[in-house]
mmCIF file of the N, C-alpha and C atoms, coordinates in Angstrom:
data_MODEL
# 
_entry.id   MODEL 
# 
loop_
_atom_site.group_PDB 
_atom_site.id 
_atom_site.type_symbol 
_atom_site.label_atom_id 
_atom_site.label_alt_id 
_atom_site.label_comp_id 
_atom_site.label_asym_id 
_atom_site.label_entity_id 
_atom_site.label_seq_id 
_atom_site.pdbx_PDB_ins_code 
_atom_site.Cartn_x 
_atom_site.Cartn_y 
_atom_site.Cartn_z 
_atom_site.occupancy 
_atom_site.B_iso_or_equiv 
_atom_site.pdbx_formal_charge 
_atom_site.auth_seq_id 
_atom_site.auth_comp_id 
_atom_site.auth_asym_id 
_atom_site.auth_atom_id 
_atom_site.pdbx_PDB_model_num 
ATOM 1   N N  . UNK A 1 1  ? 48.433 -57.416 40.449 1.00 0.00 ? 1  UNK A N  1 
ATOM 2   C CA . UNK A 1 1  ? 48.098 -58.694 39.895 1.00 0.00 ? 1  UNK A CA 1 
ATOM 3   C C  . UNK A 1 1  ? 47.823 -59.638 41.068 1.00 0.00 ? 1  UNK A C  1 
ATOM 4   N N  . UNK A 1 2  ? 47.032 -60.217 40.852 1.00 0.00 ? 2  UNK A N  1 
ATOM 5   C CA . UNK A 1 2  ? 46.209 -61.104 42.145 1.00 0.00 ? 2  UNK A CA 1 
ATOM 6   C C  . UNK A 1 2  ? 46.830 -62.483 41.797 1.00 0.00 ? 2  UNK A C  1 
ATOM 7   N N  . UNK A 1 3  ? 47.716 -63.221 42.736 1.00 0.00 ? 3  UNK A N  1 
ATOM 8   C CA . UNK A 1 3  ? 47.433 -65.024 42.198 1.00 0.00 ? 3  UNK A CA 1 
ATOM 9   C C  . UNK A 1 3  ? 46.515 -66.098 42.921 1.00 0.00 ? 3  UNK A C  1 
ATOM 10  N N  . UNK A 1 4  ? 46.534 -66.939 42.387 1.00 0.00 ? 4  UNK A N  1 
ATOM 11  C CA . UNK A 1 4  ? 45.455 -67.612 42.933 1.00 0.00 ? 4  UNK A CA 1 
ATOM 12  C C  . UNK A 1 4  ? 45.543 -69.112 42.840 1.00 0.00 ? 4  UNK A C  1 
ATOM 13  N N  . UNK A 1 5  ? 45.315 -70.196 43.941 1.00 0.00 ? 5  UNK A N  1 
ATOM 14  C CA . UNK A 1 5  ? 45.825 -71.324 43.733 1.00 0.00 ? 5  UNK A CA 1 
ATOM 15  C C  . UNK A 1 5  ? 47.406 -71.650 44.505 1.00 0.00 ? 5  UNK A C  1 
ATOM 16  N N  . UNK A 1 6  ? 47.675 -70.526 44.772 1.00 0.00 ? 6  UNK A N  1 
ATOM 17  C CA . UNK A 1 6  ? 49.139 -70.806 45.471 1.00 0.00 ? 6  UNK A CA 1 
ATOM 18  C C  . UNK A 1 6  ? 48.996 -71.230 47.017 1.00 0.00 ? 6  UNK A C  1 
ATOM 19  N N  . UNK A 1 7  ? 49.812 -72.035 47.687 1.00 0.00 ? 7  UNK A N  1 
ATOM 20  C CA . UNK A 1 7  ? 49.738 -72.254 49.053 1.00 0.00 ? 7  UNK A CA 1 
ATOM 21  C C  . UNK A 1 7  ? 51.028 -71.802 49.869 1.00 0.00 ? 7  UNK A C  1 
ATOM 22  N N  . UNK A 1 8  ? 50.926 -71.188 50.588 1.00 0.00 ? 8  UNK A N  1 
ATOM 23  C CA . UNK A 1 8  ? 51.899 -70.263 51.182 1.00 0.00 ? 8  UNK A CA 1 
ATOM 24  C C  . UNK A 1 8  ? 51.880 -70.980 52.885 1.00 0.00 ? 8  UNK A C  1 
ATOM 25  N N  . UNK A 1 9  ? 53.383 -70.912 53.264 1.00 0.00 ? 9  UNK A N  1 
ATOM 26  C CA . UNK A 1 9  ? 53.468 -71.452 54.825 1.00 0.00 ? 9  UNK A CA 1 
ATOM 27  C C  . UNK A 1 9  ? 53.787 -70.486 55.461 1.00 0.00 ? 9  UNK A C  1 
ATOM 28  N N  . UNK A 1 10 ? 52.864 -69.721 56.266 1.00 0.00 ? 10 UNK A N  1 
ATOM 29  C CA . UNK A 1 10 ? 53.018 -68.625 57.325 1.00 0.00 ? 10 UNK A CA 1 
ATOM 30  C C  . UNK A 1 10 ? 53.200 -69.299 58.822 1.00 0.00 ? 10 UNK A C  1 
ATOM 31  N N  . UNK A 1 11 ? 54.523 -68.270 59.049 1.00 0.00 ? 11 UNK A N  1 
ATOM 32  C CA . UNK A 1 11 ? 55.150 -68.606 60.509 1.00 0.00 ? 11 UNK A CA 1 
ATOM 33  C C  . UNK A 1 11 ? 55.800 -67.490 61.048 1.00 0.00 ? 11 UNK A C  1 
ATOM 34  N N  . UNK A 1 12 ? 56.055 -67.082 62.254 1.00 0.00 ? 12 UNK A N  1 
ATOM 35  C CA . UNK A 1 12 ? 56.442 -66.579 63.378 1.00 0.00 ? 12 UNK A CA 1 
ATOM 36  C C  . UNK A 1 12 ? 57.883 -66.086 62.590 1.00 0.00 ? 12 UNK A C  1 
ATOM 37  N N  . UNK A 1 13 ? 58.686 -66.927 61.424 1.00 0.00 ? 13 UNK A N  1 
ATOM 38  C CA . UNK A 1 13 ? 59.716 -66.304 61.195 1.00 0.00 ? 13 UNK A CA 1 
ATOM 39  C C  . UNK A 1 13 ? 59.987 -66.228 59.929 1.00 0.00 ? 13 UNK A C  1 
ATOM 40  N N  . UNK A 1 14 ? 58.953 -66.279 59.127 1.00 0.00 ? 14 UNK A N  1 
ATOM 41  C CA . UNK A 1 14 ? 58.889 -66.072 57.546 1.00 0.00 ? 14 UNK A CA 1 
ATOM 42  C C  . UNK A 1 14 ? 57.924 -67.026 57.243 1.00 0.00 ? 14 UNK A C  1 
ATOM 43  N N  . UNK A 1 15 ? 57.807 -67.060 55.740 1.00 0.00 ? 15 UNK A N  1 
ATOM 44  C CA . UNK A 1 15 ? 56.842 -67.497 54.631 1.00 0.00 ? 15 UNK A CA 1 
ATOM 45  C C  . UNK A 1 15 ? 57.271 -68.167 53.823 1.00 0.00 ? 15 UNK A C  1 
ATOM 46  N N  . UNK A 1 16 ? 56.933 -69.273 53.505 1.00 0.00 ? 16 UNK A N  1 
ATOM 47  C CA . UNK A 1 16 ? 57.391 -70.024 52.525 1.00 0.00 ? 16 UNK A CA 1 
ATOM 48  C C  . UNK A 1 16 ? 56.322 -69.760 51.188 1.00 0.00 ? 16 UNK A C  1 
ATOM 49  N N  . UNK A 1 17 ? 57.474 -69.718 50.223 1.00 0.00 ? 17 UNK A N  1 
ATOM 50  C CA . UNK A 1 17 ? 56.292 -69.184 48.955 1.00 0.00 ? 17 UNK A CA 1 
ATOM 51  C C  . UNK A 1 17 ? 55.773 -70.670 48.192 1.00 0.00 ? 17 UNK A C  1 
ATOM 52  N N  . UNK A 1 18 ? 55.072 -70.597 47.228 1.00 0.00 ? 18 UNK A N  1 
ATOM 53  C CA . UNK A 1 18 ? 54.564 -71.689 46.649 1.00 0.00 ? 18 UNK A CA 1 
ATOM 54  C C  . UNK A 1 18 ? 55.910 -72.095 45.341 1.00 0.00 ? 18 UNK A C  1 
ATOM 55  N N  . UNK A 1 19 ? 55.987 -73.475 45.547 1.00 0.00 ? 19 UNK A N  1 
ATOM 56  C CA . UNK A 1 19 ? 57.111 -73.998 44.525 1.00 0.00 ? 19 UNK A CA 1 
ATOM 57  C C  . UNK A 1 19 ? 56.658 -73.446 42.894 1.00 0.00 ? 19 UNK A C  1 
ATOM 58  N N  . UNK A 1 20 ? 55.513 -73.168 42.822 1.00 0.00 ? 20 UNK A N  1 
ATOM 59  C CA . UNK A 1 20 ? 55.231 -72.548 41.781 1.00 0.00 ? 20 UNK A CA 1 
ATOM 60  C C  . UNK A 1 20 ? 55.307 -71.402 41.313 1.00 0.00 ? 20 UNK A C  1 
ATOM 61  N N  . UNK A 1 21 ? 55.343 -70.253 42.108 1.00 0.00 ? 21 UNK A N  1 
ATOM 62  C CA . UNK A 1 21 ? 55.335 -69.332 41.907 1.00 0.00 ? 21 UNK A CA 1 
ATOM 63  C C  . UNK A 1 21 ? 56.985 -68.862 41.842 1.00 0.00 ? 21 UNK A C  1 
ATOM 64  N N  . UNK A 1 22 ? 56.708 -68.346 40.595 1.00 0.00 ? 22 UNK A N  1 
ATOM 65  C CA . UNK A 1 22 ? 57.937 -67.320 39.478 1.00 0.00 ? 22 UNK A CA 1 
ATOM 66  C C  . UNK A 1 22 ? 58.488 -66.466 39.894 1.00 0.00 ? 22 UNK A C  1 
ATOM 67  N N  . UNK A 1 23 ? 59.338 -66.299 41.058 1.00 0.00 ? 23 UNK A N  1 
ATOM 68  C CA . UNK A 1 23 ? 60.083 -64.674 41.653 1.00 0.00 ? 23 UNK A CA 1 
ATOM 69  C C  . UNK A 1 23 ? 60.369 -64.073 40.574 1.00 0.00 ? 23 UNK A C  1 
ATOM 70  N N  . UNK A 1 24 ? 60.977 -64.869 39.707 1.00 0.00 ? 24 UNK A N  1 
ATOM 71  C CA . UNK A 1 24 ? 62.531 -63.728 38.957 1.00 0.00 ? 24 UNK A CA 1 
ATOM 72  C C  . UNK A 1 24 ? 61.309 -62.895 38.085 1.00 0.00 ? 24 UNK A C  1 
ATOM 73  N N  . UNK A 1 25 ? 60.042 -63.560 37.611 1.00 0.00 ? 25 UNK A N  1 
ATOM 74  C CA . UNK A 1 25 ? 59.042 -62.622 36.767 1.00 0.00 ? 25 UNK A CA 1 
ATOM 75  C C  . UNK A 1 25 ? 58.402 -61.157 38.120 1.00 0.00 ? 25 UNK A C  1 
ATOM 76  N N  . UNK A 1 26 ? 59.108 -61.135 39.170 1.00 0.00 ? 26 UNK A N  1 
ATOM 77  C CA . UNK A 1 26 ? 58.415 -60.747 39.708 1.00 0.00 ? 26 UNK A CA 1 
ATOM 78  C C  . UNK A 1 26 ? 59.764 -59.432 40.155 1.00 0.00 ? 26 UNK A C  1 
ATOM 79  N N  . UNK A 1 27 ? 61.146 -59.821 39.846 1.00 0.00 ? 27 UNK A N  1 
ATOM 80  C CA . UNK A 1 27 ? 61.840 -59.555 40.017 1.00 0.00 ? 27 UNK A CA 1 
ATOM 81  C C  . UNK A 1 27 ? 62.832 -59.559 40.621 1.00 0.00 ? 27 UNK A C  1 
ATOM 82  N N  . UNK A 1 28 ? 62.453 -60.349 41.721 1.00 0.00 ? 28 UNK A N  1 
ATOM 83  C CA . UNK A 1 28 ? 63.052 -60.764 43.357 1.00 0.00 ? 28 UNK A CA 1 
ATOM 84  C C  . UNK A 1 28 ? 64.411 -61.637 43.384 1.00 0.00 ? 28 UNK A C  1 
ATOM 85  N N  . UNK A 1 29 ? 65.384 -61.658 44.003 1.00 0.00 ? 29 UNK A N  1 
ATOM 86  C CA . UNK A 1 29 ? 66.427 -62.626 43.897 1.00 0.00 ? 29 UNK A CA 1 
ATOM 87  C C  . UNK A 1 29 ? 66.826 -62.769 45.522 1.00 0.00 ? 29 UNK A C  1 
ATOM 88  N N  . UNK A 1 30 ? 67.528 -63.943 45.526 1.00 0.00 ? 30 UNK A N  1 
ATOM 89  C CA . UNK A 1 30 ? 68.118 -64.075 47.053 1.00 0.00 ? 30 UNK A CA 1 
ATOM 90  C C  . UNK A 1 30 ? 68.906 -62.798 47.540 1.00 0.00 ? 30 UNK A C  1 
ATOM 91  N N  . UNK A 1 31 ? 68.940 -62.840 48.880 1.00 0.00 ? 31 UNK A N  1 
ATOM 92  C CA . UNK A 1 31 ? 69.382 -61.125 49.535 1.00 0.00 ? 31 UNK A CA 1 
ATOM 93  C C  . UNK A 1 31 ? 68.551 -60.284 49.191 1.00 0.00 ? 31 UNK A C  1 
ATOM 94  N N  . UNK A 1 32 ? 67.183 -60.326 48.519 1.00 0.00 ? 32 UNK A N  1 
ATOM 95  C CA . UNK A 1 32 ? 66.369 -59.323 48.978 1.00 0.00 ? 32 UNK A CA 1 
ATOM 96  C C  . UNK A 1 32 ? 65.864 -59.164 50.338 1.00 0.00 ? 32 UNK A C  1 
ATOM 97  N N  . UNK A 1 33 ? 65.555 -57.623 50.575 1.00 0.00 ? 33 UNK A N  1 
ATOM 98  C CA . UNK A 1 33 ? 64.690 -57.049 51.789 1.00 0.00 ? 33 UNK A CA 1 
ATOM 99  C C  . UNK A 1 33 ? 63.616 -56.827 51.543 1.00 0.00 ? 33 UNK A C  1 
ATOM 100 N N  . UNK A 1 34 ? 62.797 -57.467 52.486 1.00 0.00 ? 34 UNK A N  1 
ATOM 101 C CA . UNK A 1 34 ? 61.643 -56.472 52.515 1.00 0.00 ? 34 UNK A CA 1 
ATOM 102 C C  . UNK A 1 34 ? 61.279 -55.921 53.669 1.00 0.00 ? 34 UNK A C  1 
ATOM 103 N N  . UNK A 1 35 ? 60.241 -55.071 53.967 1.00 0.00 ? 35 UNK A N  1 
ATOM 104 C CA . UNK A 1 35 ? 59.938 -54.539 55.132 1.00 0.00 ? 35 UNK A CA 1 
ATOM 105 C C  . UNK A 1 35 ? 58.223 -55.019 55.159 1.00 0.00 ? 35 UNK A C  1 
ATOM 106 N N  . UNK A 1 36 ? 57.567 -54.914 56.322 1.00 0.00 ? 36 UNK A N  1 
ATOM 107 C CA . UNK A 1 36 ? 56.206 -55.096 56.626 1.00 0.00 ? 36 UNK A CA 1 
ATOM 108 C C  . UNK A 1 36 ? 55.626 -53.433 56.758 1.00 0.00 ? 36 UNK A C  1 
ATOM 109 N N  . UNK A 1 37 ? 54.687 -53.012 55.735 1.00 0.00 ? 37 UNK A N  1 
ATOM 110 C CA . UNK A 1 37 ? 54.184 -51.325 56.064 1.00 0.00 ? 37 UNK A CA 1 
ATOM 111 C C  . UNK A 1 37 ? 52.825 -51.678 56.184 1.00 0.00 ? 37 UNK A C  1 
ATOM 112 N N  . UNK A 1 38 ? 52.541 -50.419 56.979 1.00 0.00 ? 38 UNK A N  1 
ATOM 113 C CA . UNK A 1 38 ? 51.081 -50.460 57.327 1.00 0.00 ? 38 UNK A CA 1 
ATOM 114 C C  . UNK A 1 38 ? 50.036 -49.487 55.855 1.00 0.00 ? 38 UNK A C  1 
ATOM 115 N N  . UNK A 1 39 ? 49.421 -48.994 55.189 1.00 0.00 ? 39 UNK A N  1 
ATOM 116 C CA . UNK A 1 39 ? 49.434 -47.862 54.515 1.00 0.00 ? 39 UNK A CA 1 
ATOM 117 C C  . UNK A 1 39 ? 47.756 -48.198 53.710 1.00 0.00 ? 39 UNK A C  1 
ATOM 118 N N  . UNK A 1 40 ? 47.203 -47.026 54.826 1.00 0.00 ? 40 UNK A N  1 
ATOM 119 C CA . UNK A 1 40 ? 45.786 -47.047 55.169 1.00 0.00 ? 40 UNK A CA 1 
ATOM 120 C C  . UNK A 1 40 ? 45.457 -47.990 55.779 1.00 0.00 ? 40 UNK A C  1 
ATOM 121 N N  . UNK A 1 41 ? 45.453 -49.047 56.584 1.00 0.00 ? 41 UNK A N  1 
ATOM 122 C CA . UNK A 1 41 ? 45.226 -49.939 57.158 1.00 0.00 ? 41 UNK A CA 1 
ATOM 123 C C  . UNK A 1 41 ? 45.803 -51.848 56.072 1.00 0.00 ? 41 UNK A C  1 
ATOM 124 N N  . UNK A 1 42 ? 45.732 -51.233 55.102 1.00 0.00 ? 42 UNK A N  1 
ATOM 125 C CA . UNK A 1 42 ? 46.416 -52.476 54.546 1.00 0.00 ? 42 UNK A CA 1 
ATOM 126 C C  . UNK A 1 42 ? 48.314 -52.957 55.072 1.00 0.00 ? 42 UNK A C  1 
ATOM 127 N N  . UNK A 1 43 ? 48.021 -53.738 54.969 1.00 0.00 ? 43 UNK A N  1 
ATOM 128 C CA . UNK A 1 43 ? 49.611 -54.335 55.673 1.00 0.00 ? 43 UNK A CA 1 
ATOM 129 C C  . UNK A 1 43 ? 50.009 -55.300 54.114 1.00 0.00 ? 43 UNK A C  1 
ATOM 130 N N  . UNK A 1 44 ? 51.430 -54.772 54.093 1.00 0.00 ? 44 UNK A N  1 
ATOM 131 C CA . UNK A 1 44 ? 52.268 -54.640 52.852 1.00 0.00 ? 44 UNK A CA 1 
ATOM 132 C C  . UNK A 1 44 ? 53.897 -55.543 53.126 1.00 0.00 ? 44 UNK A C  1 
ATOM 133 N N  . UNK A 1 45 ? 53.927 -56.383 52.475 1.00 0.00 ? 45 UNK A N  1 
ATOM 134 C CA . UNK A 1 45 ? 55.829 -56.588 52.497 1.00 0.00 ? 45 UNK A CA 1 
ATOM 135 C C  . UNK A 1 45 ? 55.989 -55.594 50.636 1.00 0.00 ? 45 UNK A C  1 
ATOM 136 N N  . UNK A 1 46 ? 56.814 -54.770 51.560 1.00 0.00 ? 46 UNK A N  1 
ATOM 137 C CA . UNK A 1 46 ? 57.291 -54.373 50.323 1.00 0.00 ? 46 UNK A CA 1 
ATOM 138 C C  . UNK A 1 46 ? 58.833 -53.842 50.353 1.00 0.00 ? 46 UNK A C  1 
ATOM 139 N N  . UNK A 1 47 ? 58.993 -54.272 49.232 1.00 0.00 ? 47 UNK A N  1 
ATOM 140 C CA . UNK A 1 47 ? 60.512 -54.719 48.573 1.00 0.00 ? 47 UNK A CA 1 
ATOM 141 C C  . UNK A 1 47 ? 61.210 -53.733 49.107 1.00 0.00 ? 47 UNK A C  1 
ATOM 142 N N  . UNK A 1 48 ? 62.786 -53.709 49.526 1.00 0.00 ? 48 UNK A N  1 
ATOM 143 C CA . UNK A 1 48 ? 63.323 -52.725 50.211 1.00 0.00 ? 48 UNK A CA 1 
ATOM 144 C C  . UNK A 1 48 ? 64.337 -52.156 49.160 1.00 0.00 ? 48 UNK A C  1 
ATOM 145 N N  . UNK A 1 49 ? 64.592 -50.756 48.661 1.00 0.00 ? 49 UNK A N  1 
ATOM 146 C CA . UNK A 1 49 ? 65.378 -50.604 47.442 1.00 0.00 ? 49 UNK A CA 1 
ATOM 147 C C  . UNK A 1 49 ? 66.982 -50.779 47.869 1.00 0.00 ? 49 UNK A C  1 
ATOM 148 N N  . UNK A 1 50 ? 67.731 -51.515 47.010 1.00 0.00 ? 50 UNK A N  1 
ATOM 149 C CA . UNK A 1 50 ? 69.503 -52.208 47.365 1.00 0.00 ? 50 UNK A CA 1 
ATOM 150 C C  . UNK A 1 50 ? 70.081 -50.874 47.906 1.00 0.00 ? 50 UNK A C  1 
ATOM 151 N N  . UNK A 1 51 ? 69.677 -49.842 47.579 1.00 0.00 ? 51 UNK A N  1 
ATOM 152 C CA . UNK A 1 51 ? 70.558 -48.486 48.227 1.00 0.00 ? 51 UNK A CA 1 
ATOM 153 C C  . UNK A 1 51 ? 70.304 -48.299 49.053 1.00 0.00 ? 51 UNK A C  1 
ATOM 154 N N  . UNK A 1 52 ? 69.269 -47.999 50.013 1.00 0.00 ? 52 UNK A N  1 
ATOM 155 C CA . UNK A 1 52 ? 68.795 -47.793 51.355 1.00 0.00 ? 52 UNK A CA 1 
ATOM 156 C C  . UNK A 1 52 ? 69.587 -49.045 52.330 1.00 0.00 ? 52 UNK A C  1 
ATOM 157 N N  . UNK A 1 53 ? 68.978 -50.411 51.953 1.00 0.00 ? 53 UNK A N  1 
ATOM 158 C CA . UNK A 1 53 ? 69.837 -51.729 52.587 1.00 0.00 ? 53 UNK A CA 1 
ATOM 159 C C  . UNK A 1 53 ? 71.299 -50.911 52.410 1.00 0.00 ? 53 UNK A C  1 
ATOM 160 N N  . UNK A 1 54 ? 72.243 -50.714 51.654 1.00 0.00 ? 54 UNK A N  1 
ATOM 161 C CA . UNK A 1 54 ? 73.301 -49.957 51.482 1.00 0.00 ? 54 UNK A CA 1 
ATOM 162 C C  . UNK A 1 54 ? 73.598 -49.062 52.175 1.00 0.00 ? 54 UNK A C  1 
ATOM 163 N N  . UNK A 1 55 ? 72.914 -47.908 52.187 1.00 0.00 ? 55 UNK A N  1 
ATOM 164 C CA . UNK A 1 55 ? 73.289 -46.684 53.611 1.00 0.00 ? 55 UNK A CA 1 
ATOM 165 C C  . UNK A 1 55 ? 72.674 -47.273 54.665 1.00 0.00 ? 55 UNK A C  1 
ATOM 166 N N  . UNK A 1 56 ? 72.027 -47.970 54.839 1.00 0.00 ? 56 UNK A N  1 
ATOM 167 C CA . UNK A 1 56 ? 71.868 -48.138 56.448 1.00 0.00 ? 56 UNK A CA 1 
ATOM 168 C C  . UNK A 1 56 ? 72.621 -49.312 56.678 1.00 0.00 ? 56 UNK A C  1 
ATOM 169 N N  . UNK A 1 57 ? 73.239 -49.946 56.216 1.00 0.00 ? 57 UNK A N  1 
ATOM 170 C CA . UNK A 1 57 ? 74.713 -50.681 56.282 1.00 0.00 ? 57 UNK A CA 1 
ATOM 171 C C  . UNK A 1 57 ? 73.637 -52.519 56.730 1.00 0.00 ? 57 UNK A C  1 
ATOM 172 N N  . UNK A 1 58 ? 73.183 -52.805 56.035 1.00 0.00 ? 58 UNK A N  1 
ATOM 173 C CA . UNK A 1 58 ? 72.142 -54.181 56.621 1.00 0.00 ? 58 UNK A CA 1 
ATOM 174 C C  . UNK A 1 58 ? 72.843 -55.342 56.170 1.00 0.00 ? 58 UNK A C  1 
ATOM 175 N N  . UNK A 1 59 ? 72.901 -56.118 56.708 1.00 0.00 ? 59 UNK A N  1 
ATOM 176 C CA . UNK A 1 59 ? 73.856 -57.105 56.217 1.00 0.00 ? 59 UNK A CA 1 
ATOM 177 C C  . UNK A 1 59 ? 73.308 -57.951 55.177 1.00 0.00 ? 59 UNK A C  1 
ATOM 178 N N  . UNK A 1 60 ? 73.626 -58.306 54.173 1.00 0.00 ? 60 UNK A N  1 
ATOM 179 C CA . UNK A 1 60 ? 73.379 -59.196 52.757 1.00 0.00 ? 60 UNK A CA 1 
ATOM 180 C C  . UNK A 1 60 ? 74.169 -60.548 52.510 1.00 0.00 ? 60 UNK A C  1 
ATOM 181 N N  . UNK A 1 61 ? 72.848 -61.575 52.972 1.00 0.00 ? 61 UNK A N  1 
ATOM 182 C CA . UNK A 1 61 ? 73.708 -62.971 52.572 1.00 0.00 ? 61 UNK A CA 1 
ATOM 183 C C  . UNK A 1 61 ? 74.905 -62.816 54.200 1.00 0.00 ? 61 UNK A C  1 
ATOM 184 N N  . UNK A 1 62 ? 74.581 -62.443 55.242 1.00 0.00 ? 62 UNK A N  1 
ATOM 185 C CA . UNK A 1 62 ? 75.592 -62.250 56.355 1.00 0.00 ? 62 UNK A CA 1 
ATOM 186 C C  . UNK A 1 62 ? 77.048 -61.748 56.215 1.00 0.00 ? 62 UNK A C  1 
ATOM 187 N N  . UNK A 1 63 ? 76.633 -60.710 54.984 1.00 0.00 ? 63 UNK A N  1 
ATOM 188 C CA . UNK A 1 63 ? 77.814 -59.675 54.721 1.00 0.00 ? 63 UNK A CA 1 
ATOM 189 C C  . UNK A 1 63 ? 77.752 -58.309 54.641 1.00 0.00 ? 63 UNK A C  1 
ATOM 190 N N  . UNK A 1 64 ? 78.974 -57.677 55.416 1.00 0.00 ? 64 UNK A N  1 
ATOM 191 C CA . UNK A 1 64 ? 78.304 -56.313 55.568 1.00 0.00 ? 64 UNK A CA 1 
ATOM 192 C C  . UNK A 1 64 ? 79.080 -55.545 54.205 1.00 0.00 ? 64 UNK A C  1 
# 
């Protein structure tokens, strides 16, 4: 799904999303991960699954 109309703040240490745009329809909640993938040349944040963050012990909300 494509959006359109949103204004996004890209920086050196994250992204600010648009006050408009709906995470929870999207699924997302605070203490998510994501990772940056490359896959075919497209570049991806995509969502990191809570079990993996889990075995590789990543800290959540600055808790391990």
């Amino acid at each position: 799904m494509k959006h359109y109309d949103y204004e996004w703040d890209l920086g050196p240490y994250g992204i600010i999303l648009d006050q408009e745009l709906d995470t929870d329809k999207l699924g997302w909640s605070g203490g998510d991960y994501f990772k940056l993938v490359n896959i075919d040349g497209t570049q991806i944040l995509q969502k990191v699954d809570p079990i993996e963050v889990f075995a590789k012990g990543h800290k959540v909300n600055g808790k391990v």
